[in-house]
C-alpha positions in Angstrom: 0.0 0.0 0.0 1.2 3.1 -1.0 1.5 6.2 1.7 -0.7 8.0 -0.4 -3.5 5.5 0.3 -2.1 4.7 3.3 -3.2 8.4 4.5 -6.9 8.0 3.2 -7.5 5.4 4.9 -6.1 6.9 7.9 -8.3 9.6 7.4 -11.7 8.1 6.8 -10.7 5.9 10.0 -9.8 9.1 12.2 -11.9 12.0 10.6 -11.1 15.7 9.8 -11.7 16.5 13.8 -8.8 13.8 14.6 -6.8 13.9 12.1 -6.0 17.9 12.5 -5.6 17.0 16.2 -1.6 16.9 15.8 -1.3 20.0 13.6 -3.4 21.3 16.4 -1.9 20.8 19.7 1.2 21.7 18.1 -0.1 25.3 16.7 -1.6 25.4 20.9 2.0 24.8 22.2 4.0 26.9 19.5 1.5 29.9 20.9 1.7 29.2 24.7 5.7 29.4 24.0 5.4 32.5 22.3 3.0 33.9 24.9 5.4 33.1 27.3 8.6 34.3 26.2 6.6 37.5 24.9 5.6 37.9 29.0 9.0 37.4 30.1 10.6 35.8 33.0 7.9 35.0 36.3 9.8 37.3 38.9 6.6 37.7 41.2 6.8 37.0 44.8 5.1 33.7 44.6 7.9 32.4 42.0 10.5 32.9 44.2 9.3 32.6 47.9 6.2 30.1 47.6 6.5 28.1 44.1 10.1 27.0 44.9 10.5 26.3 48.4 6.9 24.3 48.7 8.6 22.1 45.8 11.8 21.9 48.0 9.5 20.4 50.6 8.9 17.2 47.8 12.1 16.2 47.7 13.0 17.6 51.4 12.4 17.6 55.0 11.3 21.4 55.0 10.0 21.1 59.0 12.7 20.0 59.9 14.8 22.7 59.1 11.9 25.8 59.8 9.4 24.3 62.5 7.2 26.9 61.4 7.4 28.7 57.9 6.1 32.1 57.1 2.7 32.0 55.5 0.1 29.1 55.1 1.6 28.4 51.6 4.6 26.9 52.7 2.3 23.8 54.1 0.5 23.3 50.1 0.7 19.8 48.7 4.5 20.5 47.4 4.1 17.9 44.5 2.5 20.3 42.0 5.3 22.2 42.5 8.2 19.9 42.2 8.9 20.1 38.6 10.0 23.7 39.1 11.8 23.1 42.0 13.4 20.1 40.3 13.9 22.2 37.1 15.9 24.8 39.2 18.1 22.7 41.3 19.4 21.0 37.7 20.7 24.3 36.7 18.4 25.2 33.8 18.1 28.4 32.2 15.1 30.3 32.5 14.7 30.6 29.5 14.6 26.4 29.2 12.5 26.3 32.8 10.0 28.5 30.9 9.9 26.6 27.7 9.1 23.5 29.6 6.1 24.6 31.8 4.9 26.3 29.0 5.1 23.1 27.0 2.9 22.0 30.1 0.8 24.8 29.8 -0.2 24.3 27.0 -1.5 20.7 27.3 -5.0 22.6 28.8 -5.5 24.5 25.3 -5.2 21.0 23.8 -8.0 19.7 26.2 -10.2 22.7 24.9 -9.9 22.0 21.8 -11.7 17.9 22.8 -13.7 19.9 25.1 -15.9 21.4 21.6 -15.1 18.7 20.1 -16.6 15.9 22.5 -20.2 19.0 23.1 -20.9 19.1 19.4 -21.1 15.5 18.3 -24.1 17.0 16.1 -21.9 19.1 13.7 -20.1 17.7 10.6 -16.4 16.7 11.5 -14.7 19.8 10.0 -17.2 21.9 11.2 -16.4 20.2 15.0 -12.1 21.2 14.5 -13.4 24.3 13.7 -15.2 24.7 16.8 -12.7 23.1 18.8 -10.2 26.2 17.2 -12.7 28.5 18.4 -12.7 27.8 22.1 -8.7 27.6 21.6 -8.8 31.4 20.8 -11.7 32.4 23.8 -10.0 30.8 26.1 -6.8 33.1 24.8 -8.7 35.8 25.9 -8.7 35.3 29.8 -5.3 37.3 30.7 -5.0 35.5 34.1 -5.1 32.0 31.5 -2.3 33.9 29.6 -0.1 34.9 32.4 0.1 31.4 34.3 2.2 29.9 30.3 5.3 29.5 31.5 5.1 29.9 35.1 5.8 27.9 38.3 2.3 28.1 39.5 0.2 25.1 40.4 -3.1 26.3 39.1 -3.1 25.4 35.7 -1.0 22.3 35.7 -3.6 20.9 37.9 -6.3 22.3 35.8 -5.2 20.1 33.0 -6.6 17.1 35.7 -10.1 19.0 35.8 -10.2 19.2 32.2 -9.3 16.0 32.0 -11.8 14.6 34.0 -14.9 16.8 32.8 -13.7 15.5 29.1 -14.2 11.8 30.0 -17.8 12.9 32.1 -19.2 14.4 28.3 -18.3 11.1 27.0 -20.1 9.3 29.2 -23.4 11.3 28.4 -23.2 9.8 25.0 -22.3 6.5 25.3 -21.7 5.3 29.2 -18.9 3.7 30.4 -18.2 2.5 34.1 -14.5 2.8 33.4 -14.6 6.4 31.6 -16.7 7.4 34.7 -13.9 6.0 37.3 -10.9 7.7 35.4 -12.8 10.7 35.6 -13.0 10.4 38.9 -9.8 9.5 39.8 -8.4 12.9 37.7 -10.7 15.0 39.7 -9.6 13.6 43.2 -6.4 13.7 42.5 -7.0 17.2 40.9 -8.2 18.5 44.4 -5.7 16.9 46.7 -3.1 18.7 44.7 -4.8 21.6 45.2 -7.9 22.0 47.5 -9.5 25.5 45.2 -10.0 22.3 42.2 -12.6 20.4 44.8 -15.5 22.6 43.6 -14.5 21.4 40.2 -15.0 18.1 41.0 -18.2 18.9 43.4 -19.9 20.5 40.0 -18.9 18.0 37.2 -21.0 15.6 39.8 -24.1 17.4 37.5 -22.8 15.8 34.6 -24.1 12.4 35.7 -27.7 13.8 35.7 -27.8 13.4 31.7 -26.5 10.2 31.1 -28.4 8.4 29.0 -29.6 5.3 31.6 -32.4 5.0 33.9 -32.3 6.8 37.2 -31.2 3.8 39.0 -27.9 3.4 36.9 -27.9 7.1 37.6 -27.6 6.6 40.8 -25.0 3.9 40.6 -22.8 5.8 38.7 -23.4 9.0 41.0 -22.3 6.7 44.0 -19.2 5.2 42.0 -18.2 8.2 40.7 -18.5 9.9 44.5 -16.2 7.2 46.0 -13.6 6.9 43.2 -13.0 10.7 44.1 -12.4 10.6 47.5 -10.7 7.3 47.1 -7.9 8.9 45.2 -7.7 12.0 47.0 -7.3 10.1 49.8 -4.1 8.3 47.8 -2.3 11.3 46.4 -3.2 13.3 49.8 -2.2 10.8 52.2 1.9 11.5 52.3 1.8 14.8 52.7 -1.2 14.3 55.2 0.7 12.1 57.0 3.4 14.4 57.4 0.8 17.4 58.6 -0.3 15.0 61.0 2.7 14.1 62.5 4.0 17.8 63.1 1.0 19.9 63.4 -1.8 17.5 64.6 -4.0 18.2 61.3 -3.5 16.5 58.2 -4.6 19.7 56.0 -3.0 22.0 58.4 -3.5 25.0 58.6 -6.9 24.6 56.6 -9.7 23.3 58.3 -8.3 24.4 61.9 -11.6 24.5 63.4 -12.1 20.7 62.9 -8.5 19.3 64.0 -7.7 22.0 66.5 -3.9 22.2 66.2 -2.3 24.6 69.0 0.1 25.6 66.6 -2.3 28.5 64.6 -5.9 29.8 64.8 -9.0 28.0 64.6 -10.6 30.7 63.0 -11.0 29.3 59.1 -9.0 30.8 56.3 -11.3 32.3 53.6 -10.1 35.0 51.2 -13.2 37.7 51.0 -11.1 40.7 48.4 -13.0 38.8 45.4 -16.1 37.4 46.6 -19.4 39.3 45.8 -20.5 41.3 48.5 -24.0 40.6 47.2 -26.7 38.4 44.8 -26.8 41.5 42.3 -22.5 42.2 42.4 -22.8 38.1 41.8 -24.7 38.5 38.7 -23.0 41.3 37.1 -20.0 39.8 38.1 -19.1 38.6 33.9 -19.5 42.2 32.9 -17.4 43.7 35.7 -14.8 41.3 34.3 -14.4 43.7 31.3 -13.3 46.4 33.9 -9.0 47.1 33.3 -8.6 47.7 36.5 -6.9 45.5 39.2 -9.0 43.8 42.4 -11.5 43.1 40.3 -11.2 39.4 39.7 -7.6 38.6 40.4 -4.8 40.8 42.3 -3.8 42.0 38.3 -5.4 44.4 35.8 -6.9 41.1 33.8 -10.1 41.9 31.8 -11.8 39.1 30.2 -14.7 39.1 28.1 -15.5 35.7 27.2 -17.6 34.8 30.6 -19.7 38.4 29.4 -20.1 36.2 25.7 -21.0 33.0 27.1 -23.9 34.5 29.0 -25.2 37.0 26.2 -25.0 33.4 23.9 -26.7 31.4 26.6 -29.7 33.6 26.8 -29.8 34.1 23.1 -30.2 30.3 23.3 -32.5 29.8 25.9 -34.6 32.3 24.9 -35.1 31.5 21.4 -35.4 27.8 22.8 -38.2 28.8 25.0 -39.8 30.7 22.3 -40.6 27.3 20.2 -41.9 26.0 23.5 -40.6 23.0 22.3 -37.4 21.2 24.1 -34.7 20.0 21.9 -35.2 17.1 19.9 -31.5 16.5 18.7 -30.0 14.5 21.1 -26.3 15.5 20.0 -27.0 18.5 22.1 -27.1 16.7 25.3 -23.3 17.1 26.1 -23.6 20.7 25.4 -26.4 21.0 28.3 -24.7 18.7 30.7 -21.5 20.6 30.7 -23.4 23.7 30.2 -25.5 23.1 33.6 -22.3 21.8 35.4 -20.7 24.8 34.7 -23.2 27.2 36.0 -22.7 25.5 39.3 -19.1 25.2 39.0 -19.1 29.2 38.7 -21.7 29.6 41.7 -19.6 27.3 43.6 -16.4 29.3 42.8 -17.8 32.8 43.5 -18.7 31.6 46.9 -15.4 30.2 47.9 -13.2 32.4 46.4 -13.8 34.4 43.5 -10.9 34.7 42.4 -10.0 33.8 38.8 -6.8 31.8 39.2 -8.2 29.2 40.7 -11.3 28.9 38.0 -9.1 28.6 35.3 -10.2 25.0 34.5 -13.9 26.7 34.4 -12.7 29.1 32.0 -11.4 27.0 29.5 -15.0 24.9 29.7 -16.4 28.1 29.3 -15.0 29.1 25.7 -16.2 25.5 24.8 -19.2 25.8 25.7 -19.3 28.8 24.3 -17.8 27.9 20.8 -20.4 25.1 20.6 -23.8 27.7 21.3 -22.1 30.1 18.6 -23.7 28.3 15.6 -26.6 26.9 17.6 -28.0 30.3 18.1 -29.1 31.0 14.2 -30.4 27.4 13.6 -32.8 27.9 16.3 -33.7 30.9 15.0 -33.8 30.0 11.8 -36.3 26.3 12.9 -38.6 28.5 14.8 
């Protein structure tokens, strides 16, 4: 067989949507490095004084050389963190230690791309890629997405296990698997043990299991599986480091959740950031359009204004409205990733605003976000245009 025919057969095997998938992730990666090195160098306080020395504490016995380190950071899971610090201590340039968590970086543009693709299994397959290009580019628009290419910080490495995990939950809603729905689990767990702000994540994507396709009682199976698959691997990537807390401090999440363990070594009063939480139900809902604001403090500690949460909404009403307007639900049953994820999300961001607020640590929301709202772009006019 020639590779001429060799390739078509590849293709009518794969489809447009996979085959473009390595042209793809590689155009996602050639931009995160350029984005990066564009940026320059990640001199913030957190590079230097939190991202390296709670990866020291991987590879280290940090407690035993500071019984108690200055700020609650310095008692993080360090293993998101490790790669810098391991990236450091081999004497890399910066320039290479950028280009290699950029490289990481950009795996999370790459899981947008499926993200569109796995929501709009109703489109033709070129028409799919193109979506899946689309919520590439939105999700390009969040400048706190932008500034964490290329830098030490756990937030979006760990995303990358969110996305992961919501990516196998939209598969599940159109053709169930027990063993899709346990992986998925398992990335979400380990997701939040990592890092405790990705547990609403994992809390909302629990939605997803609503629209799969089975009768309630396999619904409820799977709800249950999927609920002890999570904390069964939290429990397994937590339990070193908890171990550790334990022994020093008396509390395995020390200094979180103080009220509950009671360690004598720091207040039982919790720890709750309150700079980016609404103050209100109306500063809550005009929270995506105060996003557009240039001005720092409003979502994150930097000037970072995104637009794309603004888009989302303006598309979602567009779409319920005109979907209302027929009176009639929707009969295509391709759409039913779309509303799962679309539905999980809405808690996801409730869920967020309520803890935190604060858009570094819903950057796995925001790339799910320009997916779903890639997939509602071309939904909008057929509606209209049925009704």
């Amino acid at each position: 067989m020639s590779l001429a025919r060799l390739g078509r057969a590849l293709l009518r095997m794969a489809g447009p949507a996979t085959f473009y998938r390595l042209p793809v992730y590689a155009a996602c990666t050639l931009a995160a490095l350029i984005i990066s090195f564009a940026l320059g160098k990640d001199v913030t306080w957190d590079a230097l004084d939190y991202h390296l020395y709670a990866g020291l504490s991987a590879f280290h016995d940090r407690f035993a050389q500071d019984y108690f380190a200055a700020g609650p950071q310095a008692y993080l899971n360090p293993w998101p963190y490790a790669p810098y610090y391991a990236l450091v201590a081999a004497g890399l340039s910066s320039l290479a230690i950028g280009a290699a968590l950029s490289v990481v970086g950009s795996i999370a543009l790459w899981l947008t791309y499926e993200l569109a693709v796995a929501m709009s299994p109703w489109a033709e397959p070129r028409t799919r890629a193109t979506l899946g290009l689309v919520a590439v580019a939105l999700a390009l628009l969040n400048p706190v997405l932008l500034q964490q290419l290329g830098s030490p910080a756990a937030d979006l490495s760990t995303a990358e296990l969110v996305l992961g995990g919501w990516l196998l939950l939209a598969g599940i809603v159109r053709a169930p698997r027990l063993s899709r729905l346990l992986a998925a689990a398992a990335l979400l767990g380990a997701a939040s043990a990592l890092k405790l702000s990705n547990a609403p994540h994992a809390l909302a994507a629990g939605v997803i299991l609503l629209f799969v396709p089975l009768p309630w009682r396999e619904r409820f199976r799977y709800g249950a599986a999927y609920g002890l698959a999570g904390v069964a691997a939290f429990a397994l990537v937590t339990a070193p480091w908890s171990a550790r807390l334990a022994q020093v401090f008396g509390n395995p999440f020390f200094p979180f959740f103080n009220s509950v363990f009671k360690s004598p070594d720091f207040i039982t009063q919790p720890l709750r950031q309150m700079r980016f939480i609404p103050a209100d139900l109306s500063e809550a809902l005009w929270r995506p359009f105060a996003m557009l604001d240039p001005t720092p403090m409003v979502h994150n500690e930097l000037r970072a204004p995104d637009g794309h949460y603004a888009l989302l909404l303006l598309l979602a009403a567009a779409f319920l409205g005109q979907w209302l307007w027929r009176r009639r639900g929707p009969t295509n049953p391709g759409l039913r990733p779309l509303l799962a994820l679309g539905c999980a999300l809405a808690i996801d961001w409730a869920l967020w605003l309520f803890t935190s607020g604060n858009s570094r640590y819903f950057l796995p929301g925001s790339c799910i976000a320009a997916a779903v709202g890639a997939t509602l772009m071309p939904l909008v006019p057929r509606l209209r245009s049925a009704s």
